[in-house]
N, C-alpha and C positions, 0 to 999 in steps of 0.2 A: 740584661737577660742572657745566660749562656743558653746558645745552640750553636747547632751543628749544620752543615750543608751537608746531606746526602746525594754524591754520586750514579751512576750505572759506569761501569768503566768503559762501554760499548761508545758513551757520549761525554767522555774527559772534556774534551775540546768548548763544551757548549756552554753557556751561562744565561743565569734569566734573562739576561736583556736582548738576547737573541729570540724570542718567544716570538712566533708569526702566525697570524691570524687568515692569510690568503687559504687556500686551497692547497696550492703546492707547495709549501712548504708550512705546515702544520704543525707545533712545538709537540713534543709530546711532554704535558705538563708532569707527568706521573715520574720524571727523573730526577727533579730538583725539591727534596723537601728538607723545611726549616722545622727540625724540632726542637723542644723546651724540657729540661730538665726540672720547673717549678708549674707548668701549665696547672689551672687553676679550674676544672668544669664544675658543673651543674650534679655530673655523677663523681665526682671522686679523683682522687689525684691521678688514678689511673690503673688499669689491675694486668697482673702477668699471668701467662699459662689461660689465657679467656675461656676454655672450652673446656678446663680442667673440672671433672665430675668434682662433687663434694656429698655429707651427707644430708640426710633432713635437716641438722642444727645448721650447715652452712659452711660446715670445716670439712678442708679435704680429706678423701677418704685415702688412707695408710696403705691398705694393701684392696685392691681391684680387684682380688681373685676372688673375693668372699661376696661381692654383690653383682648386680647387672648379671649381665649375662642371657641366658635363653629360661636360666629359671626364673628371673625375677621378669620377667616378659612374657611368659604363663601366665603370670597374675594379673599381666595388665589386660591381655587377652580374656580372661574370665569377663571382666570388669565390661569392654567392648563388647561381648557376645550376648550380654543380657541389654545390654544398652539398646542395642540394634532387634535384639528379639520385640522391645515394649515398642522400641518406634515403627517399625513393621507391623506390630501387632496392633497398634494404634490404625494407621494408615488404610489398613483392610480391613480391617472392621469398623472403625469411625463412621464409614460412609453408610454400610449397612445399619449401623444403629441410629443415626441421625432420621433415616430413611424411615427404617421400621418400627423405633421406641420412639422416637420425637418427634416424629412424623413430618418431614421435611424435604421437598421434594428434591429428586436425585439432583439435579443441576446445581442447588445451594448447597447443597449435602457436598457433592465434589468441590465445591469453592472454599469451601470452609475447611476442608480438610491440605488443600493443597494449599491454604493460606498459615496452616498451622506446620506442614511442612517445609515452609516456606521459612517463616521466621524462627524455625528451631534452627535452622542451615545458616541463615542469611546475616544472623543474630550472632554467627560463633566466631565473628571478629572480635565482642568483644570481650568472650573468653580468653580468645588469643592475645588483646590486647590485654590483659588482665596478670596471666600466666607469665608473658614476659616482659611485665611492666614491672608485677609487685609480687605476686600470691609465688610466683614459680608451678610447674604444671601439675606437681603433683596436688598442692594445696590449692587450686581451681578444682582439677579434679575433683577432689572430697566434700568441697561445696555444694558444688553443682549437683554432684550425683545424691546429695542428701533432695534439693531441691525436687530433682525430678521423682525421688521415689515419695518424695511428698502430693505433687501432683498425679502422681498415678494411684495414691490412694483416694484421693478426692473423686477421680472418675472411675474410680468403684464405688464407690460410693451413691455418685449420681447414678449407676446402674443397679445399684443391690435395693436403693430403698424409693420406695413409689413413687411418696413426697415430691423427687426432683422429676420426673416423669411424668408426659399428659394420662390421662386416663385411654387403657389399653381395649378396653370393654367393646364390643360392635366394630372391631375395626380388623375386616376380614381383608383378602388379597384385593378385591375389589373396588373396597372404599380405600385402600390406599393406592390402588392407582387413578379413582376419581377425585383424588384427595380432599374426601370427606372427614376424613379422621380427626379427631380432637387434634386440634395444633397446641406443641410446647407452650404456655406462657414465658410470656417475655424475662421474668427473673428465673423462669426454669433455663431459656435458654443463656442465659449471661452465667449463671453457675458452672454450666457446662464447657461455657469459652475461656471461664476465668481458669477453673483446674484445668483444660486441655493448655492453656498458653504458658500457664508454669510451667507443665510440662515441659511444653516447647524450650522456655525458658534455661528448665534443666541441662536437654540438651546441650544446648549452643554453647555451655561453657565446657561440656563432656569433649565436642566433637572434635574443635582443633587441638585437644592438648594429648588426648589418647595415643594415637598413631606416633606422634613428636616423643611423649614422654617413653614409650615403647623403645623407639628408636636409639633415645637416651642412655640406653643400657647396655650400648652396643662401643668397644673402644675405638674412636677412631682413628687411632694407632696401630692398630692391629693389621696386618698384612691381606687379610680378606675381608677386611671391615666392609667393601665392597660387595662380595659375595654375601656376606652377616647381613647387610641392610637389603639387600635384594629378596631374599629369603623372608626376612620378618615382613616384609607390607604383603608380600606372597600370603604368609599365613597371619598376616592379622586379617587380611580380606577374606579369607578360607572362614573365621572367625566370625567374622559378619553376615556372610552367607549359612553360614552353620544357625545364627541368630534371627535371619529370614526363616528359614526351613521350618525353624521351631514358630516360627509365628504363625506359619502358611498353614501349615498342618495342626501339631498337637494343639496350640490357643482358639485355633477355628473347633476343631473336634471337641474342648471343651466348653465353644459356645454352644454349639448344637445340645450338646448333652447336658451341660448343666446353668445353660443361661447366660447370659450376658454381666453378671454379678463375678460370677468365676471366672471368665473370659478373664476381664479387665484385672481382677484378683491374682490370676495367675502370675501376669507381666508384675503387678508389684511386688510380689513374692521373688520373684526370680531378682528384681531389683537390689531387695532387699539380700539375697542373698550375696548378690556380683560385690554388693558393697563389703561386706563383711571379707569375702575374700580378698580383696585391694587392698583393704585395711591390713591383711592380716600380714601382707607380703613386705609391709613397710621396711624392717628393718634389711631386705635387702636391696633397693633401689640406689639408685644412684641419681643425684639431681645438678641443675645444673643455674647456675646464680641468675636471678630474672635481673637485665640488663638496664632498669627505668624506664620511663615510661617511653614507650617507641614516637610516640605521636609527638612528644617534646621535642625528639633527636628531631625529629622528619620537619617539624614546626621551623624548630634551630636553622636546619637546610637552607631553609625556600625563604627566610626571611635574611641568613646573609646573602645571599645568593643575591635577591632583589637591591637589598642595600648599597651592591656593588655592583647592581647591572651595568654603570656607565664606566665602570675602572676596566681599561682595556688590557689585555693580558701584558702589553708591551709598555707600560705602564713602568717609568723609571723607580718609581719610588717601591716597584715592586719587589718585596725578598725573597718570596717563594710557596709552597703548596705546606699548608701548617700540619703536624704528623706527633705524634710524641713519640721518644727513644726508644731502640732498641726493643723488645716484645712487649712493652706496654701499650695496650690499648685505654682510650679514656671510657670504651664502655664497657661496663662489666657483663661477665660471661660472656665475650668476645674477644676472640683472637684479632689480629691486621686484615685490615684488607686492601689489597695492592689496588693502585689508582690505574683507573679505564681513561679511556678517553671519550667515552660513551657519554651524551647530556652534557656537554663541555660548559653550557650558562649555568652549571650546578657550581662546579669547580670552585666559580669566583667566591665560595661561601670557605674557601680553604685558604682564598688568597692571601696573605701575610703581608700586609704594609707597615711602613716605617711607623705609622702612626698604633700599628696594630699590639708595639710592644710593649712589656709590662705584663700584665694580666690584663687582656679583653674579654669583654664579657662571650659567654656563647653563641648568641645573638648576634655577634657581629664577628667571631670567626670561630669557624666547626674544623675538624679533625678531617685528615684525608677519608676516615676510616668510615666515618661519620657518614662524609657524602656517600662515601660510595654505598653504606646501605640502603639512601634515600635513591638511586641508580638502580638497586636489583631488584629493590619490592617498583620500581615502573615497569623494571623490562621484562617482570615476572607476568603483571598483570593481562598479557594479550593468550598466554597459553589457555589459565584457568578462564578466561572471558570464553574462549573458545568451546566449551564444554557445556556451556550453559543450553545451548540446545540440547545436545544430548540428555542434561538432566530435566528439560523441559516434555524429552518425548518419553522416558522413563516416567515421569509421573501421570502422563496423559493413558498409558497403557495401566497404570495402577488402578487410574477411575474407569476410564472408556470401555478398556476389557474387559468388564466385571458388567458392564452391560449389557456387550456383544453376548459373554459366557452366558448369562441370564437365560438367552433364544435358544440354547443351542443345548444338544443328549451329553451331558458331561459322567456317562456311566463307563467304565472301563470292565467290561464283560458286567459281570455281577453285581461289583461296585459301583456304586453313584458319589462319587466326590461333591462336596459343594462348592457353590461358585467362589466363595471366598479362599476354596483354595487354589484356583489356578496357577497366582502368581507364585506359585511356591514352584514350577516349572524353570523360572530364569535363574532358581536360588540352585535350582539340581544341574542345572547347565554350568554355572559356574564354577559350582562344587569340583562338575567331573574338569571342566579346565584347567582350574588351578590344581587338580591330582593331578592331570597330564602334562602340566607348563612343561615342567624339564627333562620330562624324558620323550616327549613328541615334541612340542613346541621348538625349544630352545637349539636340540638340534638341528631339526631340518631350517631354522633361518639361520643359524649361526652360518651355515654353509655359503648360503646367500649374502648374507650381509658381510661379514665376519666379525659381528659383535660380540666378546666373550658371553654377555649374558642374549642373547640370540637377536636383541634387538636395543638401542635405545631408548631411555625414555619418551622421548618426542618421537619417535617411531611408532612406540605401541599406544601411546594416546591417539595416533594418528590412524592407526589400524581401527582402534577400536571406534573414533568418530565414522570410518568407513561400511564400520560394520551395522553401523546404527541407521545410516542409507537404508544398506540393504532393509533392514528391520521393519520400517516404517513405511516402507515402498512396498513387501510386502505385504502387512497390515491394510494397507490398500485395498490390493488387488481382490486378497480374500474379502474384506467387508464386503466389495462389493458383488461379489459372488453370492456372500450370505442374504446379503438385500433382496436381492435378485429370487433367491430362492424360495425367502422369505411372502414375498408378495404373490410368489408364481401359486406358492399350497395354501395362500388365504390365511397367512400369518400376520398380514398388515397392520392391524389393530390389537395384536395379540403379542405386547411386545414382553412379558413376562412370562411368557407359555413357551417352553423348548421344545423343538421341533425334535423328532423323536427321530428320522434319520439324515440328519446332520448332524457330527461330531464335534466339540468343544475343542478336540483334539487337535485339529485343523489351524488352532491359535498357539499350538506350540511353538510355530518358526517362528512367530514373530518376538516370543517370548525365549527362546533359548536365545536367536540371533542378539536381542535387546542384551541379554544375558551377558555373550563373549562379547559382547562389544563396551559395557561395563567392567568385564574384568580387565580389558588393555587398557583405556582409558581411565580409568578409578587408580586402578594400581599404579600404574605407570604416573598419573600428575600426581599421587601423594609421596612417591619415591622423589619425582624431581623438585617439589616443591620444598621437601626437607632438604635433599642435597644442595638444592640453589640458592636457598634464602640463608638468609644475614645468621652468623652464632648467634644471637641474642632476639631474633626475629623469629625462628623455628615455631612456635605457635601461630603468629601473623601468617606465616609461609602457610601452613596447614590449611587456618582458615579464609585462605583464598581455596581452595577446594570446595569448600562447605561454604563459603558463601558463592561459587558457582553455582550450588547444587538449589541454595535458598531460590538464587535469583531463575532458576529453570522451572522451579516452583510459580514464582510469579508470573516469568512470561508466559507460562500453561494458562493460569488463571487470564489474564489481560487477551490472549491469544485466543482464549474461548469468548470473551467478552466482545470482542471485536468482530468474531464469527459469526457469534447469534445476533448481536447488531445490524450487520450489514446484509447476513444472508436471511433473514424476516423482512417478512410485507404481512403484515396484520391487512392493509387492505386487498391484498391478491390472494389473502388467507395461505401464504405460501409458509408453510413451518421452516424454522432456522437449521442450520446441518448437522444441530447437536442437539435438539428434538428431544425430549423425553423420550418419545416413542422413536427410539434406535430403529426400527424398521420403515417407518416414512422420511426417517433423516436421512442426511449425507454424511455420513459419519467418512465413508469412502474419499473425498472431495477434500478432507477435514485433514484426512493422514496424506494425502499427494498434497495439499499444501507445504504439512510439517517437511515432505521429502524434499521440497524445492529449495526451503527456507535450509536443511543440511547439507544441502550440494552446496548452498550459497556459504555457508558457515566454513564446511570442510576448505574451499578453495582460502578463504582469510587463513586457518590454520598455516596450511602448505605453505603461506607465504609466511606468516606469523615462522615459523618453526626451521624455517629455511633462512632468516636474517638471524635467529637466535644463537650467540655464542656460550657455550658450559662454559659458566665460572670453576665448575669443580675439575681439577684434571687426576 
């Protein structure tokens, strides 16, 4: 077998057999690699230029100047904006239609709907595994989004015609909250769950490949490629928020006014629209070769690794850390990647013994390049875990709010807003944020910190979980004000009646603060997750985001299960803290939990994010 021993000239003098396992003096493996001129993998003899764009057919593209860009990132933007309108549109109105057309009372109405935003999030691993296994991001994309505007026709569907709906007949404000109301039948309600989960469905394969593929179009060779990418998740979030606003407002405006058939009709129109525009932007994107299946590479890892747990680094018969030549990587749409000494019981899966020459199988020896992907998606994994609260109190303010808002004068002078639209408050807070990032923001910390872009990313993920404290701590305080006020004017019983002078209003800070503290942390983990993850992992990277976001989902659901569980005595007649009747509950009790559980979250970050070293420099 011809190879080569790769030096550092810093360590001429050293040789494998000087490899030391003590403490003080710890080899740094990452100096000596054995590479092969015939290496034999699973993906291919091996590919050069790994991150080099190409176009749909898969051949590089000639000249760069004709595609990517910020025009072809418009399109993708379109595409995200209606995405996020149906799913927002979904989310705030679900709960009310479940409520009020299927008659279901609010607790399972929230459960159900935070279980569908749960597995549309939690589920876009395996889009991401998808995109950079086989399909590549653009061609998941155009799956998935046919998927989901098939599901959003469906639940028009079950809203335009009777058929799928109990009878509406005698079922005044009254009988639904003694809930007398004709309840769904059971195959009404399974219609309902099968089109809302495709939906979901849809999603999960939309969510980690958008933002990546976006990115994609961006050269990163370019001398402010840095400043390019900083700027795009700026405004592909601006985008998303743009696509909240339109759910909060006009799709609510056109429930009221033309029913629950049009509502839902809307979001797939807009659907159908996003799609058409993505399509149409094709021929200027830029793609980037899906690298096989990641789960194989990562399988590959942990089974040599194991195989060679007893071979000690000092190990005479050892030749060295296995690599192939010069800018060949063995996985495609991936450049090199230089060896850490981070997870060193990884390594041994690199190890190169006497026995190992020839062609070995993958299985029993992986590429330096190889391990080290199986290294970043672990050391990745503690940021995005990190957030999962945060998306847990985000969704608890989606449903709980809409409760609270219910009690409370939500007329601004003249106007009466509906309740459905509150949250459209955190979408306007954001809005004006990300208009202000850099010409307030970024100054006044760059001073501080002196970060060119004002702060980094584990800085502003870490602002942003600080801020989500505040938020929820908050949402407290007021709840229990409201309570309070609640029972003092004989609102007790009356928990769908708003009190005429207490203001809705009053729910802004909790909803603006929920607001900034989404845009530092959103932004800021799906900038670092693309910068940090593997060339050929960029979708996986993604959806670690979205599958925080799933699992914030769940532990709301599990979170409230566990509430109503323990805080009920059927025999003390004592009601649970999340009560139907928001005014005899604790709702207050509920949010100074969630606060405790984010001091306790934040302190793991701070430390999580203070061992963490950027791969990218």
């Amino acid at each position: 077998m011809g190879s080569r021993e790769i030096k550092s000239p810093a360590d001429d003098l050293e040789t494998p057999a000087s490899l030391e396992l003590d403490g003080k003096c710890r080899k740094k493996l990452g100096v000596f690699f054995m590479e092969s001129d015939n290496r034999r993998t699973a993906f291919g003899r091996g590919y050069t230029g790994g991150t080099t764009p190409v176009n749909i057919h898969g051949k590089p593209i000639a000249d760069l100047s004709k595609t990517g860009g910020w025009i072809a990132a418009f399109f993708i933007f379109g595409n995200e904006m209606a995405e996020r309108m149906a799913y927002f549109g979904l989310s705030v109105n679900m709960v009310a239609f479940m409520f009020y057309v299927m008659h279901r009372p609010f607790s399972s109405s929230s459960n159900a709907v935070n279980n569908f935003l749960g597995i549309s999030q939690a589920s876009s691993v395996l889009g991401g595994f998808l995109a950079d296994a086989y399909l590549g991001r653009y061609w998941t994309i155009a799956i998935f989004t046919t998927i989901y505007l098939a599901g959003l026709i469906g639940i028009t569907l079950c809203a335009s015609m009777k058929i799928f709906v109990p009878n509406q007949d005698q079922c005044d404000q009254l009988s639904l909250l003694l809930g007398s109301c004709e309840p769904a039948k059971p195959w009404q309600m399974l219609y309902l769950y099968t089109v809302l989960y495709i939906t979901a469905f849809g999603a999960a394969g939309i969510r980690p490949c958008v933002s990546s593929f976006g990115a994609d179009q961006f050269d990163e060779r370019s001398k402010d490629y840095k400043t390019l990418l900083d700027r795009f998740f700026n405004i592909f979030y601006l985008c998303v928020t743009i696509g909240a606003i339109v759910a909060f407002t006009l799709v609510v405006y056109i429930q009221i006014e033309f029913e629950w058939g049009a509502a839902f009709g809307s979001l797939a129109i807009a659907m159908g629209m996003s799609n058409m525009i993505f399509f149409a932007g094709t021929p200027l994107y830029r793609h980037r070769l899906p690298g096989g299946s990641p789960l194989t590479r990562v399988a590959q890892v942990l089974v040599s690794a194991f195989k060679k747990r007893h071979v000690p680094f000092m190990k005479s018969e050892l030749v060295g850390l296995y690599e192939l030549p010069g800018r060949h990587s063995a996985v495609k749409g991936s450049g090199k990647i230089p060896h850490t000494d981070d997870f060193r019981c990884l390594d041994k899966a690199a190890l190169q013994l006497k026995e190992d020459e020839g062609n070995p199988s993958p299985w029993r020896l992986c590429t330096v390049t190889q391990v080290e992907e199986v290294k970043i998606l672990i050391k990745l994994i503690p940021i995005p875990a990190c957030t999962i609260m945060l998306n847990a109190i985000l969704t608890e303010f989606i449903t709980l709010s809409v409760q609270q808002a219910y009690t409370l004068n939500t007329h601004m002078g003249k106007l009466k807003l509906p309740v459905t639209c509150m949250p459209v408050f955190p979408g306007l807070s954001i809005f004006l944020i990300l208009c202000l990032y850099y010409s307030v923001f970024v100054p006044i910390s760059r001073r501080i910190t002196g970060h060119p872009h004002g702060a980094s990313q584990l800085q502003r993920v870490g602002i942003g979980l600080f801020i989500s404290i505040l938020s929820v701590s908050w949402a407290g305080a007021f709840e229990r004000f409201r309570r309070g006020y609640a029972i003092t004017h004989g609102y007790e019983f009356s928990f769908l009646t708003p009190m005429p002078d207490l203001s809705a209003y009053w729910l802004l800070i909790q909803y603006c603060l929920i607001g900034i503290a989404e845009v530092f942390s959103v932004v800021g983990l799906l900038e670092f997750l693309y910068e940090e993850a593997p060339d050929a992992m960029k979708s996986i990277g993604s959806a670690y985001a979205a599958l925080a976001g799933g699992l914030g989902c769940f532990v709301a659901s599990i979170i409230n299960s566990i509430v109503k569980s323990v805080t009920r005595s059927p025999e003390n007649k004592q009601l649970s803290w999340l009560s139907q009747n928001i005014n005899q509950a604790k709702f207050d009790y509920f949010y100074w939990l969630l606060t405790v559980l984010s001091i306790f979250n934040f302190c793991i970050f701070v430390y999580s994010a203070h061992r963490y070293k950027y791969r990218t420099v």
